[in-house]
Rosetta silent file (secondary structure, phi, psi, omega in degrees, C-alpha in Angstrom):
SEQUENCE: XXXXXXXXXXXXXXXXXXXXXXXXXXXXXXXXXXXXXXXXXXXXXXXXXXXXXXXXXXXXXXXXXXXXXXXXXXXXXXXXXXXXXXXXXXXXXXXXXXXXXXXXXXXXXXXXXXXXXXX
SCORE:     score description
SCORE:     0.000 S_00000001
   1 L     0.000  143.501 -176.377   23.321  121.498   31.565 S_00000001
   2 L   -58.642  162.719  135.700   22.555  123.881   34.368 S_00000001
   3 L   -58.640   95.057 -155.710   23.813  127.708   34.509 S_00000001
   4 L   -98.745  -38.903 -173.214   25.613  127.465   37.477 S_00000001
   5 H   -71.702  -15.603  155.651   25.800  131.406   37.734 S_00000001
   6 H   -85.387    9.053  177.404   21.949  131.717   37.304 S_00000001
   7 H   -92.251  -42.149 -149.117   21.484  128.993   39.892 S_00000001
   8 H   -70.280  -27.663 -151.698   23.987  131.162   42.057 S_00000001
   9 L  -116.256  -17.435  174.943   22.042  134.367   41.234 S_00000001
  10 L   -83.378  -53.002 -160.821   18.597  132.828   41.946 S_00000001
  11 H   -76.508  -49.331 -150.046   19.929  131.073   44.929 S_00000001
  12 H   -79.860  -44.914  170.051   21.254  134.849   45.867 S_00000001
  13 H   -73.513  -13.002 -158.994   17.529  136.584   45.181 S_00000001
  14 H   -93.732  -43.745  153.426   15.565  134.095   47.497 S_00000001
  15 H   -47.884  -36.116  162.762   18.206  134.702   50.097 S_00000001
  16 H  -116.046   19.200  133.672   18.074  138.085   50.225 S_00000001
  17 H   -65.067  -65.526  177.560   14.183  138.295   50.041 S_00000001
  18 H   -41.901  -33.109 -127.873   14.446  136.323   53.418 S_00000001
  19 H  -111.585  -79.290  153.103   16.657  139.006   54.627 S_00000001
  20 H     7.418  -75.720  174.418   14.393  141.600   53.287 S_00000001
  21 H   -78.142  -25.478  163.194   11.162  140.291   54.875 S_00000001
  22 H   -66.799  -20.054  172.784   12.774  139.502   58.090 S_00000001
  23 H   -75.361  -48.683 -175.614   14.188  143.427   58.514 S_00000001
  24 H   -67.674  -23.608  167.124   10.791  144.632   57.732 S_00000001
  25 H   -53.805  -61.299 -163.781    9.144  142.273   60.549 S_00000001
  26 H   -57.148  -35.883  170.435   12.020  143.929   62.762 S_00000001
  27 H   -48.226  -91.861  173.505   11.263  147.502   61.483 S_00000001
  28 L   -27.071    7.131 -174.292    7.878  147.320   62.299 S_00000001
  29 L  -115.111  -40.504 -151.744    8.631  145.936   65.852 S_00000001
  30 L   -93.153  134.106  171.147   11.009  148.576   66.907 S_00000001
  31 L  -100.930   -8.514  166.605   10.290  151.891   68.166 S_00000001
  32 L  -102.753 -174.455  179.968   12.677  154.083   68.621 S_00000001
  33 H   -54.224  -46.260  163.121   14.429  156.001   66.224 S_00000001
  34 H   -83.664  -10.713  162.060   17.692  154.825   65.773 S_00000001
  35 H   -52.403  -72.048 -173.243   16.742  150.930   65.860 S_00000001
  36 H   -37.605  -58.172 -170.912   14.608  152.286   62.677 S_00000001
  37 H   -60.555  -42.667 -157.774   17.457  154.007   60.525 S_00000001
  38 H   -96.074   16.358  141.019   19.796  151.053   60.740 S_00000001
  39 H   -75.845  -27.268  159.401   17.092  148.599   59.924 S_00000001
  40 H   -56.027  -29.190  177.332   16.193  150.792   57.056 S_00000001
  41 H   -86.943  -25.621 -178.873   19.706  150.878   56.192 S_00000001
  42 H   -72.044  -75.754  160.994   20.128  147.302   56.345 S_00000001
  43 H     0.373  -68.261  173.104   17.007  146.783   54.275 S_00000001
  44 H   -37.126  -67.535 -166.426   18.330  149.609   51.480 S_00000001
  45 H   -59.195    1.508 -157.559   21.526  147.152   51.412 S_00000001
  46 H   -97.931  -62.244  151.227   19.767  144.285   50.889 S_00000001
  47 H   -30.221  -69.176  173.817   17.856  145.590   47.675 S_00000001
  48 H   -24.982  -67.513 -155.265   21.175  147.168   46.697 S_00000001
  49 L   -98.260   23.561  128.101   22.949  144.348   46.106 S_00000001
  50 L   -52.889    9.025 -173.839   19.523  142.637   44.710 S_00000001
  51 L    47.089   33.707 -179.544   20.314  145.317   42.029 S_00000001
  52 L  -119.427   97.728 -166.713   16.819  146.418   43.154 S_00000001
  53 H   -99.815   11.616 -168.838   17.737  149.825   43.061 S_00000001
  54 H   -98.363  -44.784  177.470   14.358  151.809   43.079 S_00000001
  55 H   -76.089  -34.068  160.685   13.290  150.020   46.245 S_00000001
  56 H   -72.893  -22.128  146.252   16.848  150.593   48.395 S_00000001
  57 H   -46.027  -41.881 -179.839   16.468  153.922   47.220 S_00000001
  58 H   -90.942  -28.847  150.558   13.253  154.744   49.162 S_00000001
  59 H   -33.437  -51.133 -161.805   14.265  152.679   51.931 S_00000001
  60 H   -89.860   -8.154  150.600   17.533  154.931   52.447 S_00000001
  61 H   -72.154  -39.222 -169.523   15.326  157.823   51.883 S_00000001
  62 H   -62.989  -54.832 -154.553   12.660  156.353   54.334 S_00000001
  63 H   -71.135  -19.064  158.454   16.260  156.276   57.020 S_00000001
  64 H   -61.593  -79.584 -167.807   17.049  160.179   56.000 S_00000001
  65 H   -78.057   42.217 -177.270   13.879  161.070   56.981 S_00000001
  66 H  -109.178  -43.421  159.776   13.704  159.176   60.261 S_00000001
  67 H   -45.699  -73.786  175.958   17.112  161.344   60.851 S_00000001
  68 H   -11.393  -75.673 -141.557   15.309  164.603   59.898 S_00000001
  69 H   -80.218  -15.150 -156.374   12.750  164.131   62.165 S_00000001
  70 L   -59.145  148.854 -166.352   14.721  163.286   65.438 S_00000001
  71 L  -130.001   -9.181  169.514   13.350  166.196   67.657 S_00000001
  72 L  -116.899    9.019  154.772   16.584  165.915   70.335 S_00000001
  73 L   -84.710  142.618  172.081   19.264  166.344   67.352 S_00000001
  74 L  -104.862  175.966 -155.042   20.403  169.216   66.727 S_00000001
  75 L   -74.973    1.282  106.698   19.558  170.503   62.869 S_00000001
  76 L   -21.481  -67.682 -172.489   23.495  170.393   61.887 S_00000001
  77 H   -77.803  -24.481  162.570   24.024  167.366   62.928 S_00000001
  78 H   -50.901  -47.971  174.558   20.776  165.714   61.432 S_00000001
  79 H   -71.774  -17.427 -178.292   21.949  167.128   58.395 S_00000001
  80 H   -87.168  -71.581  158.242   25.212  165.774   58.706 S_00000001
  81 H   -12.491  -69.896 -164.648   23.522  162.129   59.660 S_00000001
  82 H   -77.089    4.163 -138.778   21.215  162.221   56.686 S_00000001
  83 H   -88.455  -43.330 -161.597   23.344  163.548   54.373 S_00000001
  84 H   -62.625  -19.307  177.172   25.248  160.118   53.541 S_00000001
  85 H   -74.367  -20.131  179.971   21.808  157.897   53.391 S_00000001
  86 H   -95.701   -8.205  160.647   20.434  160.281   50.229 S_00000001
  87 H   -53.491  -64.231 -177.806   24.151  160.128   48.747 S_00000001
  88 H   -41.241  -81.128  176.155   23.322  156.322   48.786 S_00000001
  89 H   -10.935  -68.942 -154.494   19.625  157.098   47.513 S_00000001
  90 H   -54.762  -36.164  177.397   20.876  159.491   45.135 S_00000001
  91 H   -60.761  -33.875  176.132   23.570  156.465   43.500 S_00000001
  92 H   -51.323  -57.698  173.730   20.348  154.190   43.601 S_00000001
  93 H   -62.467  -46.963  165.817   18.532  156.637   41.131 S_00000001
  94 H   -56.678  -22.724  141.627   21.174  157.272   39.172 S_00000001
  95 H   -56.424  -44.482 -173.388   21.712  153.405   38.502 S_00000001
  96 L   -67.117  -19.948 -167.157   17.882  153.497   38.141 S_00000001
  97 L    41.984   56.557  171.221   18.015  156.361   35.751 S_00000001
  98 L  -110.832   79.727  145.379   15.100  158.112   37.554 S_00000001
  99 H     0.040  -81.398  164.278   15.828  161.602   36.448 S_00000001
 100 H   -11.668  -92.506 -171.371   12.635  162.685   38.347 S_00000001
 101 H   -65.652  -53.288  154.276   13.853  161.572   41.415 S_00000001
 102 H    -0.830  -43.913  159.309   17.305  161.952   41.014 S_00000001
 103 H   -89.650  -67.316  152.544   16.882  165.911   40.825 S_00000001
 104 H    10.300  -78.488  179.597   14.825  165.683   43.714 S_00000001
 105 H   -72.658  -26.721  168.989   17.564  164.093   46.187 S_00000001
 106 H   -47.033  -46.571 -170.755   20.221  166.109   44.551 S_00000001
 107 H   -90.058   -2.542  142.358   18.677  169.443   45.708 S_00000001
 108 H   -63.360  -96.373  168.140   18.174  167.908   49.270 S_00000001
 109 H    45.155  -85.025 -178.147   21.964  167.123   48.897 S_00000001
 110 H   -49.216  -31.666 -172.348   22.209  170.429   48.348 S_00000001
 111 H   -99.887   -7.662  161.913   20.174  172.034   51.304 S_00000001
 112 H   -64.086  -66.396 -163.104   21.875  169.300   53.646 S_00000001
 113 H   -68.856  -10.305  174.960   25.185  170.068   52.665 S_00000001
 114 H   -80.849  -36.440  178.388   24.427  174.512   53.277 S_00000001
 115 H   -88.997    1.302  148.043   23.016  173.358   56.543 S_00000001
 116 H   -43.914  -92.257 -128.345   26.313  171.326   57.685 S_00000001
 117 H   -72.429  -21.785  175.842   28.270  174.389   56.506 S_00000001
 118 L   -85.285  -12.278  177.929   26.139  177.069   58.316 S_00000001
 119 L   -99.530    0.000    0.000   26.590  175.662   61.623 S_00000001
C-alpha cells in the first residue's frame, strides 16, 4: 500500500520546482528593480516551504541586496526594506545550521538595524 503522505510530499516537491523554474524564467526577464526583489522573494518562499532552506536563503539574500543597491532610495529606508528579507535569510540558516553564514547575516542585521536608528 501506498504512503499517501509521501505521495502528497512528492506531489508537493514537483509542484513547487515548477514554481521555482518558472520565477527564475521571470527573474531573468524583468528589469527593473523592484519586479526583481519580489520575484526573489517569491522564489525564497518557494524553497522555504520545499524545506530547501540553504537555497531560499540566498535567494532572500540575493532580494536584500537588490534593495541595497537601489541608487534613488534613500540609505534608511533601504535599510529598513532589506532588513526583513535577511531576518528571513537569517531563520533559513539557522534551520540550516550554517553557523558560517548565520554570523554573517546576523552582523548585517546588526549594521541594518544602527542604520534605521541613525536616521
Amino acid at each position: 500500500m501506498r504512503d499517501f503522505s509521501e505521495g502528497f510530499r512528492v506531489d508537493r516537491m514537483r509542484s513547487g520546482n515548477a514554481a521555482v523554474y518558472i520565477l527564475k524564467e521571470q527573474f531573468e526577464k524583468f528589469s527593473s528593480s523592484p519586479q526583481k526583489v519580489e520575484t526573489c522573494e517569491s522564489i525564497a518562499s518557494c524553497f522555504y516551504q520545499l524545506e530547501q532552506y540553504e537555497d531560499a536563503a540566498g535567494w532572500y539574500e540575493t532580494a536584500g541586496k537588490l534593495i541595497l543597491s537601489e541608487p534613488t532610495v534613500t540609505p534608511a529606508i533601504k535599510a529598513l526594506s532589506a532588513l526583513s528579507v535577511y531576518e528571513r535569510a537569517l531563520d533559513c540558516y539557522r534551520k540550516e545550521e550554517d553557523e558560517e553564514r548565520f554570523t554573517e547575516c546576523s552582523t548585517l542585521i546588526r549594521e541594518l538595524k544602527r542604520a534605521c536608528a541613525s536616521a
